[in-house]
C-alpha positions as a LaTeX table, in Angstrom:
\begin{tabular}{lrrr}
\hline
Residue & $x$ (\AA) & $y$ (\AA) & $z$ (\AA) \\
\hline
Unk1 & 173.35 & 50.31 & 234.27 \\
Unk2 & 170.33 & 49.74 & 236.19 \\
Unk3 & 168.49 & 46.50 & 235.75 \\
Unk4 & 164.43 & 45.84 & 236.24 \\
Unk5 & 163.26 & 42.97 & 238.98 \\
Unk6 & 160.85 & 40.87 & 238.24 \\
Unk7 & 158.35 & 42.97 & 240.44 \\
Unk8 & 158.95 & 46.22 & 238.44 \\
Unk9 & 161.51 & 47.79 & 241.16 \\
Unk10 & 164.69 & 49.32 & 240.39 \\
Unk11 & 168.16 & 47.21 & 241.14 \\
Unk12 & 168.33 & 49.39 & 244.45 \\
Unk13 & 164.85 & 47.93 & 245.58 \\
Unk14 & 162.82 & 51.04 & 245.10 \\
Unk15 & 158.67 & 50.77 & 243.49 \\
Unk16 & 158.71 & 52.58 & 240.15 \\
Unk17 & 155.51 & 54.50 & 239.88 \\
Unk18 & 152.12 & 52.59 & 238.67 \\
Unk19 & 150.29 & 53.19 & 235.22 \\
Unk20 & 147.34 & 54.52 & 237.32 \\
Unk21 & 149.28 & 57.01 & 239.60 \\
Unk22 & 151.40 & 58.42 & 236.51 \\
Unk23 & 148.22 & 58.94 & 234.41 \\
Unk24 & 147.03 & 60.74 & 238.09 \\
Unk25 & 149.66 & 63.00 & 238.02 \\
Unk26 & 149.33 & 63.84 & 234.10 \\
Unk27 & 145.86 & 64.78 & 234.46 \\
Unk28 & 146.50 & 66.90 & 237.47 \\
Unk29 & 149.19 & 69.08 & 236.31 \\
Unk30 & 147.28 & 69.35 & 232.94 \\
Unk31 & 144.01 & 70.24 & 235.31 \\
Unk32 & 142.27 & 73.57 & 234.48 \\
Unk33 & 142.53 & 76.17 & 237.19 \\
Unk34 & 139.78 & 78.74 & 237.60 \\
Unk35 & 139.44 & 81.45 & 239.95 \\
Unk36 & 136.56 & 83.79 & 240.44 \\
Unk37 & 136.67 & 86.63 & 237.59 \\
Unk38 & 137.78 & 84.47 & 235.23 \\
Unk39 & 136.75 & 84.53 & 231.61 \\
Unk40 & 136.38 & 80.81 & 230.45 \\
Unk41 & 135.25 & 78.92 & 227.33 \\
Unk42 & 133.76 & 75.41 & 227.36 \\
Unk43 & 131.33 & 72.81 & 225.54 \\
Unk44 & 128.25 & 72.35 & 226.27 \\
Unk45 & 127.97 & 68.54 & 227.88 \\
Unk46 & 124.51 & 68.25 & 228.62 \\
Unk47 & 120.91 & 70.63 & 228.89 \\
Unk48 & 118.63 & 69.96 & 231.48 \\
Unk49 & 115.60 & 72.02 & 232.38 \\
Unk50 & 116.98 & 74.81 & 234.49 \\
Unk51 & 120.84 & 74.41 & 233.98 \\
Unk52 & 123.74 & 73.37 & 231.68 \\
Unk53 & 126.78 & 71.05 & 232.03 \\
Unk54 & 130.18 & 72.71 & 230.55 \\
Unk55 & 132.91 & 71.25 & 230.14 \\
Unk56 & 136.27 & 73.78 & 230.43 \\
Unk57 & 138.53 & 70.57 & 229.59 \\
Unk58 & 140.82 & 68.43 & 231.62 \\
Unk59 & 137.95 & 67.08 & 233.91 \\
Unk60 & 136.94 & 70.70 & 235.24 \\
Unk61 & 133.01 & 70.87 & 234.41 \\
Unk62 & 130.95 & 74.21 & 234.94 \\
Unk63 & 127.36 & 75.04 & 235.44 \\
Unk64 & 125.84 & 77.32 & 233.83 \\
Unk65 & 122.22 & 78.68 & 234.51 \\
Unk66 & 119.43 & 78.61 & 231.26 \\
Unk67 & 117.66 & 81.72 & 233.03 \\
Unk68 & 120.22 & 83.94 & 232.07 \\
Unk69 & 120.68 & 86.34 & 229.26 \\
Unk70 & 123.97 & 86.93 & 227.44 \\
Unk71 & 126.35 & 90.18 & 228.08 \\
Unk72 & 124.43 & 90.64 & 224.53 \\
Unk73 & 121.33 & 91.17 & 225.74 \\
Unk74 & 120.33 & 88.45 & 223.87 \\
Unk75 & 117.80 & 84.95 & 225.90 \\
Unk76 & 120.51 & 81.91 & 226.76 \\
Unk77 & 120.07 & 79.43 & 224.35 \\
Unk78 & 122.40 & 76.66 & 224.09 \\
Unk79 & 122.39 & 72.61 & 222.73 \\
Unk80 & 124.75 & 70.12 & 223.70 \\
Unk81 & 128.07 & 70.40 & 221.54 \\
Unk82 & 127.78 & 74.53 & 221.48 \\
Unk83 & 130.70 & 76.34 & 222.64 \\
Unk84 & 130.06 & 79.06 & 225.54 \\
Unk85 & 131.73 & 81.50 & 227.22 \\
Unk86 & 131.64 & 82.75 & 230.79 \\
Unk87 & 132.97 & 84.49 & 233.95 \\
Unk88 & 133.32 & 81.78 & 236.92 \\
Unk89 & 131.63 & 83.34 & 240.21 \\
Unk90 & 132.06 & 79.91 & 241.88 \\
Unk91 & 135.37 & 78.03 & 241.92 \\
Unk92 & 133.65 & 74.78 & 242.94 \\
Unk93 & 135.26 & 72.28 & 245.60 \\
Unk94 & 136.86 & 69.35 & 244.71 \\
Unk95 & 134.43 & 66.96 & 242.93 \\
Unk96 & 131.89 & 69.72 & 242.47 \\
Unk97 & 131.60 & 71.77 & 239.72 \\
Unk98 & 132.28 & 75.27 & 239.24 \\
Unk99 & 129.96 & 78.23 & 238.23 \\
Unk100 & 129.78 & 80.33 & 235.70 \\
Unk101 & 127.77 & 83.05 & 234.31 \\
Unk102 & 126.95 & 84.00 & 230.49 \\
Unk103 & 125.73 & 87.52 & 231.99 \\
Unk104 & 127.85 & 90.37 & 233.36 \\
Unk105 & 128.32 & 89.25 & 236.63 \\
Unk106 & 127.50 & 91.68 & 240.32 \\
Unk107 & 129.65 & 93.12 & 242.74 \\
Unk108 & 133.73 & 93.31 & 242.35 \\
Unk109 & 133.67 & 90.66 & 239.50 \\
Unk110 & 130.84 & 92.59 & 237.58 \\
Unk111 & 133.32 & 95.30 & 237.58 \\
Unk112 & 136.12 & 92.91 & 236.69 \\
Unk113 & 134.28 & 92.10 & 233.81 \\
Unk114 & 133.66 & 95.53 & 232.75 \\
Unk115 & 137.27 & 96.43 & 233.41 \\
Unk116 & 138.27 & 94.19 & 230.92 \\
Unk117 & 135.30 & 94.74 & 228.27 \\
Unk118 & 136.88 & 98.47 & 228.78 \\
Unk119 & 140.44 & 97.96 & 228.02 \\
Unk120 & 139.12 & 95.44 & 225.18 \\
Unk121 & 137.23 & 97.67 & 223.05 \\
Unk122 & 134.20 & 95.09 & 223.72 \\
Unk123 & 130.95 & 95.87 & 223.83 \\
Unk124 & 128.59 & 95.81 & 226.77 \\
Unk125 & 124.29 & 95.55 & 226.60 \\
Unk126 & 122.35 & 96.55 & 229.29 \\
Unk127 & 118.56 & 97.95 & 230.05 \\
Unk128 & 117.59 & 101.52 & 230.65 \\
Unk129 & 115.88 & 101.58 & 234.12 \\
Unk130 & 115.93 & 105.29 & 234.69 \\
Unk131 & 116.68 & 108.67 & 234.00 \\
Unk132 & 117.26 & 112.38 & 235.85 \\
Unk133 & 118.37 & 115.52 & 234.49 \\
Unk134 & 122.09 & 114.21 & 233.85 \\
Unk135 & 121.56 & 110.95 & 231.41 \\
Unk136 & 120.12 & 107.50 & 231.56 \\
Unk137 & 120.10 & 104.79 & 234.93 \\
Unk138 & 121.17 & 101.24 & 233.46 \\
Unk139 & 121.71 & 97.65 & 234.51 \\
Unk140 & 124.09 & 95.94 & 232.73 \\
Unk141 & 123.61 & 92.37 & 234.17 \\
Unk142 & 124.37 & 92.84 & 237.94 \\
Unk143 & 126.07 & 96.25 & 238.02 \\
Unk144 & 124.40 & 99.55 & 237.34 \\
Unk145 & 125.66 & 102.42 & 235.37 \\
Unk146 & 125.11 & 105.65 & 234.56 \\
Unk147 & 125.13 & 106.69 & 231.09 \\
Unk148 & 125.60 & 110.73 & 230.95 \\
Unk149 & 123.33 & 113.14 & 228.61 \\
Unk150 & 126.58 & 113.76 & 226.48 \\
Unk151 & 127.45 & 110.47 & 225.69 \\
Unk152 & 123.53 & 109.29 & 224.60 \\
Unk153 & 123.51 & 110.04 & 221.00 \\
Unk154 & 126.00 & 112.57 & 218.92 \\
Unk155 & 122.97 & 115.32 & 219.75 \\
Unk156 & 121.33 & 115.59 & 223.44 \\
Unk157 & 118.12 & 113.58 & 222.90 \\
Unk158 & 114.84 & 115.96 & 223.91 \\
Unk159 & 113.46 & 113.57 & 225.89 \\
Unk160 & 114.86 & 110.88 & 228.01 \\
Unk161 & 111.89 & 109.07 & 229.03 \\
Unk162 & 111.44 & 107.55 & 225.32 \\
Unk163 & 114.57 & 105.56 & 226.28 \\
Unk164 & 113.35 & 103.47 & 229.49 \\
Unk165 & 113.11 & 99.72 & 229.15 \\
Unk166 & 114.84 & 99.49 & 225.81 \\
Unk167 & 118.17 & 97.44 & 225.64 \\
Unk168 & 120.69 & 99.01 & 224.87 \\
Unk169 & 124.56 & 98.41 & 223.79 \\
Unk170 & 127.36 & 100.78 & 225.01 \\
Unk171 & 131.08 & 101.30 & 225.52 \\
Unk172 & 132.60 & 101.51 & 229.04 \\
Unk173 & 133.39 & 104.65 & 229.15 \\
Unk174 & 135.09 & 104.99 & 232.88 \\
Unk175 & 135.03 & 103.01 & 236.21 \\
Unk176 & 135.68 & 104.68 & 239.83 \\
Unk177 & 135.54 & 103.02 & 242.64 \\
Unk178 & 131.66 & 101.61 & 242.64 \\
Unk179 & 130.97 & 103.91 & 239.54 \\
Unk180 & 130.66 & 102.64 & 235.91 \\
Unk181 & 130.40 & 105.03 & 233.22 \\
Unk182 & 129.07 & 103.87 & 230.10 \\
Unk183 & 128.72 & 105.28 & 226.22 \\
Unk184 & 126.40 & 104.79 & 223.87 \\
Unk185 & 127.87 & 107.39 & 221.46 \\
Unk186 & 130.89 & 106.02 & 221.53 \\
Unk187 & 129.27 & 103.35 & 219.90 \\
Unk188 & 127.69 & 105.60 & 217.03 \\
Unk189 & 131.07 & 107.40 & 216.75 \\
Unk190 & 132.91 & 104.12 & 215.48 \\
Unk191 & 129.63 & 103.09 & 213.29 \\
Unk192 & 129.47 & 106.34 & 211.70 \\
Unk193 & 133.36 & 106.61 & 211.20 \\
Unk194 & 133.06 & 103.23 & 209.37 \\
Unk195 & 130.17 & 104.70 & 207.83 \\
Unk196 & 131.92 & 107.91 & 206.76 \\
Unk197 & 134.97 & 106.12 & 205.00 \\
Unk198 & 132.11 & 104.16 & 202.61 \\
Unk199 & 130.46 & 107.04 & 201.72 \\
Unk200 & 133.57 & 108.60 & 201.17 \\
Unk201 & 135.25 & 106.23 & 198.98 \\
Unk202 & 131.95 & 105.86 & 196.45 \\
Unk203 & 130.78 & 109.69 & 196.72 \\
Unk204 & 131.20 & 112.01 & 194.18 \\
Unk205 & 130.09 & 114.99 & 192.37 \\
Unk206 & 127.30 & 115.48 & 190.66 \\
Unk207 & 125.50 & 112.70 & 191.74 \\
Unk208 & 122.18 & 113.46 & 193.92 \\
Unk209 & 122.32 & 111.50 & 197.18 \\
Unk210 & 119.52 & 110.84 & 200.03 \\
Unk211 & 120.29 & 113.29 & 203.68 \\
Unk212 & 118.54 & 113.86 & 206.56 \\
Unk213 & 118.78 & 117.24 & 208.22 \\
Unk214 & 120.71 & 117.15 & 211.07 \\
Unk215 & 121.53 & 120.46 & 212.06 \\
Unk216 & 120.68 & 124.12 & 211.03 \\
Unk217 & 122.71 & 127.33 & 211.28 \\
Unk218 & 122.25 & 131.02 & 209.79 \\
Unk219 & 125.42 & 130.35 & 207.25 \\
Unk220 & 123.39 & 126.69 & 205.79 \\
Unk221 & 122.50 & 123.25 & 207.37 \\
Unk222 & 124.42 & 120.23 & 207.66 \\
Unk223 & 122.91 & 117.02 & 206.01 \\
Unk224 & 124.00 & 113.60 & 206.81 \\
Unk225 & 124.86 & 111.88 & 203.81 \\
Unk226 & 125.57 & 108.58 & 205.44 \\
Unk227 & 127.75 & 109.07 & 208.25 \\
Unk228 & 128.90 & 112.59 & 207.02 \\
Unk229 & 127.55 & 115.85 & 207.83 \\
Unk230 & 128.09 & 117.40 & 204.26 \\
Unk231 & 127.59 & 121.13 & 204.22 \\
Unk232 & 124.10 & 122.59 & 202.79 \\
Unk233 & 124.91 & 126.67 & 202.40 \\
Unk234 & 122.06 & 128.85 & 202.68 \\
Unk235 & 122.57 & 130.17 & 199.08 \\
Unk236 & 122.09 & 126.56 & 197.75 \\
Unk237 & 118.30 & 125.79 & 199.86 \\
Unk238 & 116.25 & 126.83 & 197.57 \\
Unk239 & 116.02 & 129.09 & 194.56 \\
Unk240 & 113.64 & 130.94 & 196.80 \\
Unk241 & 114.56 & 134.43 & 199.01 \\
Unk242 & 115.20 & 133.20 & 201.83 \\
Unk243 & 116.87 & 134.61 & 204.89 \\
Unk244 & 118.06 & 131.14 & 207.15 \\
Unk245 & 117.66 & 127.72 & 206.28 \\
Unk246 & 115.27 & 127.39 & 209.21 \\
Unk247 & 112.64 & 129.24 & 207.00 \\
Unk248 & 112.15 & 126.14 & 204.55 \\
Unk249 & 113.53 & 122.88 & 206.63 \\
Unk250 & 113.69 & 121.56 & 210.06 \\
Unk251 & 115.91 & 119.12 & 211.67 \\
Unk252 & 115.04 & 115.16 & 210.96 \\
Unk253 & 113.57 & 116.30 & 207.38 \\
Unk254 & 114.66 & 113.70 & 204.80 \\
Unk255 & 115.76 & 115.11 & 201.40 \\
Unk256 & 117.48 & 114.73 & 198.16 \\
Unk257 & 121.03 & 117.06 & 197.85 \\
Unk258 & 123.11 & 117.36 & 194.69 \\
Unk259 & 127.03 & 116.78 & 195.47 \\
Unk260 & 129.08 & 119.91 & 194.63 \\
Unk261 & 132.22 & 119.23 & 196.11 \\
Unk262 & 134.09 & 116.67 & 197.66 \\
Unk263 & 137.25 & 117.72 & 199.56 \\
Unk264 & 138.75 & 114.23 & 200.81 \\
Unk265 & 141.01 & 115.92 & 203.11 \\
Unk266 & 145.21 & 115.77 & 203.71 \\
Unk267 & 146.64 & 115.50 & 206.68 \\
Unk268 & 145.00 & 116.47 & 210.12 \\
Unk269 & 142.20 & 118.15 & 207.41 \\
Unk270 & 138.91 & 116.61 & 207.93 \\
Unk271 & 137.33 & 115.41 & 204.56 \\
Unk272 & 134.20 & 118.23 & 203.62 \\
Unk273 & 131.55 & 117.51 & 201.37 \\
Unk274 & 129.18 & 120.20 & 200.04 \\
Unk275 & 125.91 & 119.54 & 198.39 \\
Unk276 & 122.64 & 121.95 & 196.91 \\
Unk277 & 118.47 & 121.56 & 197.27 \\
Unk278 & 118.60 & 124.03 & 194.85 \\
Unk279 & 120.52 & 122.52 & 191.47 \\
Unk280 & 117.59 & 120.00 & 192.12 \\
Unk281 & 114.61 & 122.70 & 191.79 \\
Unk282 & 112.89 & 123.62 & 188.06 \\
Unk283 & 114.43 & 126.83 & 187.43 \\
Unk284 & 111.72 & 129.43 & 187.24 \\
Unk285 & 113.68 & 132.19 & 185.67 \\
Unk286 & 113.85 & 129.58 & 182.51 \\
Unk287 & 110.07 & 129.62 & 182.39 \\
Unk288 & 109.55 & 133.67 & 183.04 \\
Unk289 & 111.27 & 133.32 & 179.88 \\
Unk290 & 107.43 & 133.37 & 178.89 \\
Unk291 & 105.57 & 135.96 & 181.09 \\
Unk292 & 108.49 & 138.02 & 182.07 \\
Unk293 & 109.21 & 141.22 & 179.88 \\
Unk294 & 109.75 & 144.93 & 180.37 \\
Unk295 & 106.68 & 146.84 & 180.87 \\
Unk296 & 104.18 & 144.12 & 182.51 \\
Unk297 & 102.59 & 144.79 & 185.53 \\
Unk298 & 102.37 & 141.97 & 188.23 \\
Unk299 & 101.36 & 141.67 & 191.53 \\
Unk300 & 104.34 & 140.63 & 194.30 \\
Unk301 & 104.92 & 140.27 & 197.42 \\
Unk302 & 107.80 & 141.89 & 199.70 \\
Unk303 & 110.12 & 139.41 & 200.82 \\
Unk304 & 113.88 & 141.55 & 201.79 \\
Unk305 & 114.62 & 145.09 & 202.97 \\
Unk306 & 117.62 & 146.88 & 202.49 \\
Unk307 & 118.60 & 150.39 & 202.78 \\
Unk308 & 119.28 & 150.92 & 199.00 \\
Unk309 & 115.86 & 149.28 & 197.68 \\
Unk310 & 113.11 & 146.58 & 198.51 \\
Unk311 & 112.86 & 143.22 & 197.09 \\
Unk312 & 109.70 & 141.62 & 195.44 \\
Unk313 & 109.00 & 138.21 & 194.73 \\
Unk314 & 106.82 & 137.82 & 191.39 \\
Unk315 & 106.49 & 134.15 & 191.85 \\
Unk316 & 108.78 & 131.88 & 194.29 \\
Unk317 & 112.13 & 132.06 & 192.53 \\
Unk318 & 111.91 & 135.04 & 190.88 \\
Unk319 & 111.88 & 138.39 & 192.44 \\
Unk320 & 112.93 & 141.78 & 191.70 \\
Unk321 & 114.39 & 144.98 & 193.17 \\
Unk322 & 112.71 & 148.30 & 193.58 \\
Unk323 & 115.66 & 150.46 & 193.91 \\
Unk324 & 115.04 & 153.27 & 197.00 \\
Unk325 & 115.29 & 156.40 & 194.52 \\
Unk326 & 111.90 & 154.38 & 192.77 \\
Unk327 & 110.22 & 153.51 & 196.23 \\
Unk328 & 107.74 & 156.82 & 196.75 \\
Unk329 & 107.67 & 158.39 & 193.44 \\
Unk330 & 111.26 & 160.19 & 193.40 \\
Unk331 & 110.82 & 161.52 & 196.79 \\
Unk332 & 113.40 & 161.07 & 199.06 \\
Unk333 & 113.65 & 157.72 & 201.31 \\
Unk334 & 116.01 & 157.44 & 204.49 \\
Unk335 & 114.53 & 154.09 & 205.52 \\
Unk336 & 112.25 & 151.92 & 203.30 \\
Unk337 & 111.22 & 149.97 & 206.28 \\
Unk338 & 109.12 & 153.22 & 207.16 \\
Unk339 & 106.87 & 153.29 & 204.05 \\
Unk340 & 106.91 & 149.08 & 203.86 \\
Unk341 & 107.19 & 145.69 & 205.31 \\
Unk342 & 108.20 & 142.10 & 204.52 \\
Unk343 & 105.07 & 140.31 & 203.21 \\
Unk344 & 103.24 & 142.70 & 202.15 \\
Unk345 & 101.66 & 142.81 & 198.38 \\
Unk346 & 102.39 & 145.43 & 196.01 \\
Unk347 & 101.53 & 146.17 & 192.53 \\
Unk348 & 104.85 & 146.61 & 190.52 \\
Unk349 & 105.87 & 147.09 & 186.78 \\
Unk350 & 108.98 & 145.13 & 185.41 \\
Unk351 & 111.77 & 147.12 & 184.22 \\
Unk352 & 114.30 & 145.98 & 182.21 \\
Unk353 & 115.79 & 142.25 & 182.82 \\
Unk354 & 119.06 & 140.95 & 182.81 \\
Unk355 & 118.52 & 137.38 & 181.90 \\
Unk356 & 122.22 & 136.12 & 182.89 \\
Unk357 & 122.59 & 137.68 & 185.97 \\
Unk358 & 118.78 & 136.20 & 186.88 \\
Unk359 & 117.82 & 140.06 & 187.33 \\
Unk360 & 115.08 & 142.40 & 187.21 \\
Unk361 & 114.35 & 146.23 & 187.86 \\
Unk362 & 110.87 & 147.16 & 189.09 \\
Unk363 & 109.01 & 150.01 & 189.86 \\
Unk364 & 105.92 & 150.65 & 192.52 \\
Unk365 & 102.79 & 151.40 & 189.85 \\
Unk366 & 101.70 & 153.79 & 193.08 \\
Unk367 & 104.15 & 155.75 & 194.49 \\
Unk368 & 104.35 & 154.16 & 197.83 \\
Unk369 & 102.87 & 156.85 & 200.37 \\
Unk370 & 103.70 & 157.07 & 204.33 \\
Unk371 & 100.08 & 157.96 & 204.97 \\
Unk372 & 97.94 & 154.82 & 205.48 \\
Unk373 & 95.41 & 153.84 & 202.48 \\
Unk374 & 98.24 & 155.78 & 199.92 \\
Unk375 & 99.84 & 153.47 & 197.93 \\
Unk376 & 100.43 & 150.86 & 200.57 \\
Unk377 & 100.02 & 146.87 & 199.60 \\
Unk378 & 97.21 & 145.35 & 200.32 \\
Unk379 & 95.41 & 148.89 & 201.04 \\
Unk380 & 95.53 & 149.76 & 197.63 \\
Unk381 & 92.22 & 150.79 & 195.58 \\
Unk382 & 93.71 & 151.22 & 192.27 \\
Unk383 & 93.14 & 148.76 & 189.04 \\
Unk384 & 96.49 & 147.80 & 187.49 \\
Unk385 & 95.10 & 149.66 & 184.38 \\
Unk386 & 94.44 & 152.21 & 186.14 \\
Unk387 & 98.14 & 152.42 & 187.76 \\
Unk388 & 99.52 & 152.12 & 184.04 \\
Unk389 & 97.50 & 155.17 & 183.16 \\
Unk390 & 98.40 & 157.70 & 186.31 \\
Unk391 & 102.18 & 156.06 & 186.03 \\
Unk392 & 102.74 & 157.27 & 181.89 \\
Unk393 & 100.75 & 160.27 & 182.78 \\
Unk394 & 103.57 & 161.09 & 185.25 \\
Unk395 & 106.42 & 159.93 & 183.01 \\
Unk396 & 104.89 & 162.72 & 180.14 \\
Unk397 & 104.60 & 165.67 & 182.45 \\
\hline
\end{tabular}
């Protein structure tokens, strides 16, 4: 068994280590190391005017600039004791610090950075400097990206120049060589899916919720409900003839829908939601309850032409159909867009009306005539009385 001296050697004559070179040797091998690229986190030491002391532990101390802004866009504040994060872009020599940067850095560590933000998930923010004809110019600290037309918002934007100067956040989307693709709707796509799956859990039908229009097709619109585009058919606008939703509502408009029917979805299916304007509207066949019987005479206007018959709205809501065989008097019709057009008046008498189908049968008063001035709209001369007279007159012969 070995045995100390009195000088602190081993029994073989050899100097053990000193207190000061072991505590050396500790500190060294427990010494951060930093390269350039690397994503570090520190405390804040000490704030002077134009830069900050960080400390990244085990004697390693970083700089760290107070001109910057963060990689959220966001002025560089910071007060001794806060915890910040950086990328080092100067490893420092021994006894000098190191660098770091709160921003996204330039050059081959800027796209280090956004490398890493990409396989992440993070987040990047940068500033819209430009545009052309294929998306948006942007600097996202010291690297600039291109943001293309189809990844600005979930619908190509009209104008681009509205976007210029605003800061912006986006995912990295791709990186090639010196190119960095960025998305913004990739962005909206994961808000509005987490959206979606809030409205979908509370939705349900019958109750009216607030939309915006965000698209409009022949077949109905789509309304966003709050992250979902529910389905707005063209038979459930407006109680109104109509013949596209485009007549009566344009994209943007805000409005209240009634739920219908919620279809959560199985599988692969995608959840569908369908909604009405209409259940919302007064019904006006309820109040023709009061005005609308068989044998009054009202004035209308044309608002649909079909080959069998012409129809006529009394008052919005309520219209009727003048079947072909009554169009010109019992003569013979091969096309009633010959004798009339859509949006034009015409004096009509109400037939009979079937209250639970939300039908009525009319009749011209004046035989609708080919010949200009004969029985056409707002050409005709004849009183209503008049009509009533000539028209049981004809019915007697």
């Amino acid at each position: 068994m070995a045995e100390l001296g009195m000088g602190g050697g081993t029994a073989g004559g050899e100097q053990e280590p000193s207190f000061e070179q072991l505590l050396e040797e500790s500190l060294a091998k427990a010494r951060v190391t930093i390269a350039k690229g690397d994503r570090v986190k520190g405390t804040v030491l000490s704030v002077g005017e134009r830069e900050a002391i960080v400390d990244l532990g085990a004697k390693r101390e970083a700089l760290l600039s107070l001109s910057e802004v963060t990689t959220e866009g966001e002025p560089l504040r910071v007060a001794v004791g806060d915890e910040v994060e950086g990328t080092v872009i100067d490893e420092g020599s021994e006894g000098e610090p190191a660098r770091i940067t709160s921003q996204v850095p330039g050059g081959r560590l800027g796209r280090q950075y956004l490398a890493e933000a990409k396989r992440e998930g993070r987040t990047v923010t940068g500033v819209v400097r430009g545009y052309n004809r294929g998306g948006l110019e942007v600097q996202i600290g010291g690297v600039r990206a291109f943001c293309p037309m189809s990844q600005i918002d979930t619908r190509a934007p009209d104008d681009l120049s509205k976007f210029v100067g605003q800061r912006m956040s986006f995912k990295v989307h791709d990186l090639r060589g010196r190119q960095v693709v960025v998305s913004r709707r990739a962005l909206m796509d994961e808000e509005r899916s987490a959206k979606a799956q809030e409205t979908l859990a509370r939705i349900a039908e019958g109750q009216t919720v607030h939309g915006v229009v965000a698209s409009l097709h022949d077949f109905g619109a789509f309304v966003d409900v709050g992250g979902v585009d529910a389905l707005l058919p063209t038979s459930e606008v407006t109680r109104r003839r109509i013949s596209k939703p485009a007549d009566v509502l344009k994209p943007g408009q805000e409005l209240e829908v009634q739920v219908l029917k919620v279809d959560l979805g199985e599988g692969k299916r995608r959840p569908r939601v369908t909604v009405s304007l209409k259940s919302l509207e007064a019904d006006p066949w309820e109040a023709a309850r009061a005005w609308l019987t068989e044998g009054a005479a009202f004035r209308g206007k044309i608002v649909g032409i079909q080959p069998f018959g012409v129809f006529v709205e009394l008052v919005p809501g309520v219209d009727g159909l003048i079947h072909v065989s009554d169009l010109a008097g019992g003569r013979r019709v091969d096309n009633p867009e010959n004798l009339v057009s859509v949006g034009q008046e015409l004096d009509v008498l109400v037939g009979p009306v079937d209250w639970d189908n939300r039908r009525v049968s009319l009749s011209p008063l004046v035989p609708v005539s080919e010949e200009p001035g004969e029985g056409r709209g707002e050409e005709l001369t004849t009183t209503l009385g008049e009509a009533l007279r000539e028209k049981e007159a004809r019915e007697g012969q």
